[in-house]
Backbone as numpy.savetxt, mean C-alpha at the origin, in Angstrom:
# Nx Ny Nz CAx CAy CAz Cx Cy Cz
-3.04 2.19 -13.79 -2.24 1.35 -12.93 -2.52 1.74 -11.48
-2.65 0.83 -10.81 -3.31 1.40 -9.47 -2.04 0.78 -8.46
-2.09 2.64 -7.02 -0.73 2.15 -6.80 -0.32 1.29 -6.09
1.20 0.22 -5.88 1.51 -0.58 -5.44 3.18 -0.38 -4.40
3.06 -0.94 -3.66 4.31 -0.53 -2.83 5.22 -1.58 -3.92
6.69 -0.50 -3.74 7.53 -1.52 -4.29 8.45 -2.12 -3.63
8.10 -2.63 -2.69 8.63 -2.81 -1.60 8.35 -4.55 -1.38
6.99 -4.70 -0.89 6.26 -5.39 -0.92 5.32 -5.95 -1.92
4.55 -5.34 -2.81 3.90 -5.29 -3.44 2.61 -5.44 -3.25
2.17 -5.02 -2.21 0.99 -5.11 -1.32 0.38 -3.71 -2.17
-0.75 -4.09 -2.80 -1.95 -3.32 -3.95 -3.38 -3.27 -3.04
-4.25 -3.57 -4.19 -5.51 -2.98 -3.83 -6.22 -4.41 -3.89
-7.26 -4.08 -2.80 -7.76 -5.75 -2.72 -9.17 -5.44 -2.84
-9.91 -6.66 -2.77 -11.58 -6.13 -2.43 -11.88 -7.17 -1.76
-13.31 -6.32 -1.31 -14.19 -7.13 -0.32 -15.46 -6.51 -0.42
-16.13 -6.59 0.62 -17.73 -6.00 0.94 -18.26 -4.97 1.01
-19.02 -3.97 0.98 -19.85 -3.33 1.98 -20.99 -3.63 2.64
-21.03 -3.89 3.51 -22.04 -4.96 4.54 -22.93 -3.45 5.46
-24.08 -3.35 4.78 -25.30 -2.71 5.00 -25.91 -3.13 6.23
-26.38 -2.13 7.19 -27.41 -2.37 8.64 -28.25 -3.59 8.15
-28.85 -3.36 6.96 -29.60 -5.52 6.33 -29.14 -6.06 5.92
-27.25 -5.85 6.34 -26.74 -7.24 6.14 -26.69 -7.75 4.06
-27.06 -5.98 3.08 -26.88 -6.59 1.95 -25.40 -6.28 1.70
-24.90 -7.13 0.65 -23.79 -6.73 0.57 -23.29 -6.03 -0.81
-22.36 -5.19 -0.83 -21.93 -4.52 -2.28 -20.15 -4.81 -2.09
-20.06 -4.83 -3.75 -18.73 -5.27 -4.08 -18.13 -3.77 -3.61
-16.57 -3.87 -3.08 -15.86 -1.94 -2.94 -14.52 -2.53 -3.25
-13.15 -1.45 -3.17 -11.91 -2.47 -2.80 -11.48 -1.25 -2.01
-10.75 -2.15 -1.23 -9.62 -1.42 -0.10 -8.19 -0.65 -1.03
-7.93 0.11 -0.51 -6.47 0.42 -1.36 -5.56 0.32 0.06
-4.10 0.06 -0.60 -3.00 0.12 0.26 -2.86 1.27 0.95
-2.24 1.39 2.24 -1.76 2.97 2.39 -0.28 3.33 2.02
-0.73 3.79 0.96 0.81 3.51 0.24 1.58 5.20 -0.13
2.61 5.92 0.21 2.88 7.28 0.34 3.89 7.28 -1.09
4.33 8.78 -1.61 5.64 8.61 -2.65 6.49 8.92 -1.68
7.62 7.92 -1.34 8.62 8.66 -0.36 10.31 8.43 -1.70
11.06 9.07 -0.81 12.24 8.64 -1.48 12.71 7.22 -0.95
13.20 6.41 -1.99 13.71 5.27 -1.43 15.30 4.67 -2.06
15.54 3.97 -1.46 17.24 4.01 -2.70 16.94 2.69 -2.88
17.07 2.05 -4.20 16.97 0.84 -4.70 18.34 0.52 -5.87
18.95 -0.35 -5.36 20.10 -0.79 -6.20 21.05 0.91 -6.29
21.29 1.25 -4.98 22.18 2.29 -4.97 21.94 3.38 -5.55
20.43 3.36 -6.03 19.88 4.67 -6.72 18.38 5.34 -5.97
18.72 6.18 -6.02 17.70 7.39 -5.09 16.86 7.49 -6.07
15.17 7.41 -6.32 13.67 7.39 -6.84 12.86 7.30 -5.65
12.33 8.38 -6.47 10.59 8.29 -5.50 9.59 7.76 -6.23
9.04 6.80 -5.34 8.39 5.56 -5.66 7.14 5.15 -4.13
6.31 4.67 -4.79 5.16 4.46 -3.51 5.67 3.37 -2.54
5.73 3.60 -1.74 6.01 2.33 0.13 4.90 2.56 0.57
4.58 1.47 0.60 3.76 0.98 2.40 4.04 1.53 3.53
2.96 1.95 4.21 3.47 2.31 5.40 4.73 1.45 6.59
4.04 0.09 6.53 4.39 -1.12 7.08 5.71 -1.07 6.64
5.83 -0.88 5.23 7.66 -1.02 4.73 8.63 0.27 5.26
7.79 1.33 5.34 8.70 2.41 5.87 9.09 2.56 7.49
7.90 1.93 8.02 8.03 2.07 9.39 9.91 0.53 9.75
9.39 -0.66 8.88 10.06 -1.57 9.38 11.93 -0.79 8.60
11.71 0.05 7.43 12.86 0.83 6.99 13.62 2.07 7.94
12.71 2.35 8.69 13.03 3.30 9.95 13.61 2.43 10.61
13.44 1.26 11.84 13.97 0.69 12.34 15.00 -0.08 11.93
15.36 -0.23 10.85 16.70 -0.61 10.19 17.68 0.63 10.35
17.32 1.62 10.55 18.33 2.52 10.46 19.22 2.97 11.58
């Protein structure tokens, strides 16, 4: 299982590797995704976030 924010659900994607001649090879990007603590439905688990979700979870606070 490859990891996913649970937040968002922003995973692993793919795209290119684009060579100096322009050949290309299949790769995938992964999320930047951390285990932080998070509280979901009034319960405390550590679980992978997005950066993007923790930063916009900081400013909620």
């Amino acid at each position: 299982m490859s990891r996913e924010c649970v937040v968002c659900g922003k995973g692993r994607s793919s795209g290119n590797n684009v060579s100096h001649s322009v050949r290309r090879t299949k790769r995938t990007f992964g999320a930047n995704v951390h285990k932080t603590t998070v509280e979901i439905d009034g319960v405390q688990k550590r679980e992978y976030v997005c950066t993007r979700c923790m930063r916009t979870a900081k400013k909620a606070d």
